[in-house]
SERO-4910 file (N, C-alpha, C, O; in steps of 0.05 Angstrom, whole numbers):
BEGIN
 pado doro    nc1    nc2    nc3   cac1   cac2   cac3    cc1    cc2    cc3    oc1    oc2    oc3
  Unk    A   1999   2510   2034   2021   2496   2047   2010   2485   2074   2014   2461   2081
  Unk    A   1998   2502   2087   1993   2491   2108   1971   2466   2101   1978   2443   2106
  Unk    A   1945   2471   2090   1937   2443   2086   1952   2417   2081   1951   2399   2096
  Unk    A   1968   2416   2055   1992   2397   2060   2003   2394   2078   2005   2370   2084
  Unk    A   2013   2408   2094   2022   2401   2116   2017   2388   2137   2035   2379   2152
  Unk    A   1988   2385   2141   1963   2378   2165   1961   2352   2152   1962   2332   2167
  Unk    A   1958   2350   2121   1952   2326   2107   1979   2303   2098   1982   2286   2081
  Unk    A   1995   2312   2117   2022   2301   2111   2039   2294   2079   2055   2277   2073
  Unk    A   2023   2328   2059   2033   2315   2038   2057   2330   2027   2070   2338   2046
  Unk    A   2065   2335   2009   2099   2342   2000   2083   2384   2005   2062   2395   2000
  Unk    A   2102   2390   2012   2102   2426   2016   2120   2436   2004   2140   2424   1997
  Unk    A   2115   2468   2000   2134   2486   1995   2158   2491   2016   2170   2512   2010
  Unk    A   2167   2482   2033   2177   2487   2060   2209   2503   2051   2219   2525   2059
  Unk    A   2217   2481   2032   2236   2480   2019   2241   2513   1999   2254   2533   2003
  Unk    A   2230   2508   1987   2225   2529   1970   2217   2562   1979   2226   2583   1969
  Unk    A   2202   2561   1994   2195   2579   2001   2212   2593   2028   2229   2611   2025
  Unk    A   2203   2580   2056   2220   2595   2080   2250   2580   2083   2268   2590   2096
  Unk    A   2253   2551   2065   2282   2539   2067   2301   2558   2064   2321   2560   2077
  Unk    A   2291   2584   2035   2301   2602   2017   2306   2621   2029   2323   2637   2022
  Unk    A   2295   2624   2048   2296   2653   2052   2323   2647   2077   2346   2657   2080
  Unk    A   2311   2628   2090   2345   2618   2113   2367   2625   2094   2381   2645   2091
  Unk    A   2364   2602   2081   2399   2601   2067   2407   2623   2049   2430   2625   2042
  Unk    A   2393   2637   2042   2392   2668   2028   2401   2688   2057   2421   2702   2058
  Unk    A   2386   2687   2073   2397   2700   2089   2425   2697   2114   2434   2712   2132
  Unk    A   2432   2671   2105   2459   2660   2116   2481   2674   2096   2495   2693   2103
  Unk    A   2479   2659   2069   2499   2672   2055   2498   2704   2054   2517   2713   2041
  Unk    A   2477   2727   2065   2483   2747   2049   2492   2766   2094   2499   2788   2103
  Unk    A   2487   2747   2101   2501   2756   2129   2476   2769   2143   2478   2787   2160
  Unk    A   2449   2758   2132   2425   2773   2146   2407   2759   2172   2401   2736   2169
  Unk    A   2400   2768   2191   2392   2742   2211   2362   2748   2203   2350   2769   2198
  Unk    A   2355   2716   2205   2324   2708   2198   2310   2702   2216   2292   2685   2211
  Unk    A   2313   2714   2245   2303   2694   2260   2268   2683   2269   2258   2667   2285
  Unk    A   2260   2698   2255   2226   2687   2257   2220   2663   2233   2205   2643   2235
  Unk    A   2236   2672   2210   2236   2648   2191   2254   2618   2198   2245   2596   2192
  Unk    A   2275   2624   2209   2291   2606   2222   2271   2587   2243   2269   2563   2243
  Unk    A   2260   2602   2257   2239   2589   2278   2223   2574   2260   2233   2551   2260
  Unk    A   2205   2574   2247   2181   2573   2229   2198   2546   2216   2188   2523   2219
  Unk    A   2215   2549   2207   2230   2527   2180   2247   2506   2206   2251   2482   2204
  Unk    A   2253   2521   2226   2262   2492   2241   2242   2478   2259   2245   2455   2268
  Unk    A   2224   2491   2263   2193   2481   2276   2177   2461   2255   2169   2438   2260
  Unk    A   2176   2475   2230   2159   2459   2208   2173   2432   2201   2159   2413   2196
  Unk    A   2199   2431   2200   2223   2418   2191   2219   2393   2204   2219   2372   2190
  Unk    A   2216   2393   2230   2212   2364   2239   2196   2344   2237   2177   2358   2230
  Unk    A   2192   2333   2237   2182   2298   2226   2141   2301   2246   2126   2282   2245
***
């Protein structure tokens, strides 16, 4: 992932730490190192 990432090409971002946020939204669990990570990676 991270090479794609450096190489600007499509990642797991989604799939992987997106999942674990919104898994841990709906089940009422706080994510906050993954939250950091997925809203850091997230931007353009």
């Amino acid at each position: 992932m991270h090479r794609d990432y450096q190489n600007n090409n499509q990642t797991e971002l989604e799939n992987l730490t997106g999942y674990i946020v919104r898994e841990g939204e709906k089940l009422g669990v706080a994510t906050p190192a993954y939250r950091k990570i997925y809203e850091t990676l997230k931007k353009p």
